[in-house]
C-alpha atoms as one frame of an Amber mdcrd trajectory, in Angstrom:
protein
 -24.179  -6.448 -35.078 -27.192  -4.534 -33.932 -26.399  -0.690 -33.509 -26.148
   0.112 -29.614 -28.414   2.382 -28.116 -25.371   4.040 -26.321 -22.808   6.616
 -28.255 -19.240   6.303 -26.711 -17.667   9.723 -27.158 -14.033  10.481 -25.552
 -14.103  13.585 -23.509 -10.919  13.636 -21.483  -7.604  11.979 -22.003  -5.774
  11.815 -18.309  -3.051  10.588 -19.418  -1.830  13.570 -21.900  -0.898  16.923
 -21.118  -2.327  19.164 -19.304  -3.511  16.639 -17.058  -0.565  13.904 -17.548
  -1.784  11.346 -14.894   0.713   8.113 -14.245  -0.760   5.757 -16.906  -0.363
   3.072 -14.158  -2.895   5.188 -12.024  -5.798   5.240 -14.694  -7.215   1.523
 -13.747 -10.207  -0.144 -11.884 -10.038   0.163  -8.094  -7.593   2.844  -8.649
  -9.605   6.098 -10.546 -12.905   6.972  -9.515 -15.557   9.009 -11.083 -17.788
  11.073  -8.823 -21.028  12.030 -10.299 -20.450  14.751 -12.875 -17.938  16.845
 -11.045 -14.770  14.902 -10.038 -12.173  12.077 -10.926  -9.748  11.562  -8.582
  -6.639   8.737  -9.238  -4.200   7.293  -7.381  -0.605   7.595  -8.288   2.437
   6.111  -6.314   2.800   8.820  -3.609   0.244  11.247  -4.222  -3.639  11.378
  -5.192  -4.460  13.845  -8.006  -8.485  14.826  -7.720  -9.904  16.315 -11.540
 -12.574  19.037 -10.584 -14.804  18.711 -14.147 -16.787  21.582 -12.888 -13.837
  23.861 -13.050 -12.337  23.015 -16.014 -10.428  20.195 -15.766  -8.271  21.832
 -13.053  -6.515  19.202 -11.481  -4.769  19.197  -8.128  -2.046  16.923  -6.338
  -2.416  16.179  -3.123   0.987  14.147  -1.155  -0.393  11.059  -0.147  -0.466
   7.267   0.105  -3.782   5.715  -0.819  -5.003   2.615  -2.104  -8.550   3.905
  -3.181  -9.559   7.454  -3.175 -13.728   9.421  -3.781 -14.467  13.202  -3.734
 -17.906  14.119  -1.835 -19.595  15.279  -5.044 -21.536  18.104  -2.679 -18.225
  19.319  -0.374 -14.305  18.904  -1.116 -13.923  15.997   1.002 -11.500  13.370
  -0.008 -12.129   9.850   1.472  -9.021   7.614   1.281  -8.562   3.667   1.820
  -5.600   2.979   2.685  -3.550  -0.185   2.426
């Protein structure tokens, strides 16, 4: 095999603490990543949103949501829901 002209490094693990999102969450159609600045997943019940350009702080918000995306520019969530 030809070596790749992309290096995979592992940055983040959401699904151990501090973080500790729902393994369940961290899926296609179901995480996002928002430029360079935010990840945002949707667990059953609530939406947590990763701000990268605070460190990692991560935040809970009580909601329902199939889909959820951060405006990388202003906190705006966008949901879809079901």
């Amino acid at each position: 095999m030809a070596n790749l002209p992309i290096v995979f490094t592992e940055l983040l693990n959401l699904t151990t603490p501090p973080l500790a999102v729902n393994a369940d969450a961290v899926k296609f159609g179901s995480c996002t990543l928002e430029s360079d600045k935010f990840i945002t997943c949707c667990e059953p019940g609530q939406v947590a949103i990763i701000d990268l350009s605070a460190g990692n702080s991560i935040t809970r918000q009580t909601m329902s949501a199939e889909a959820a995306i951060m405006n990388p520019m202003s906190k705006i969530l966008a949901l879809k829901c079901e």
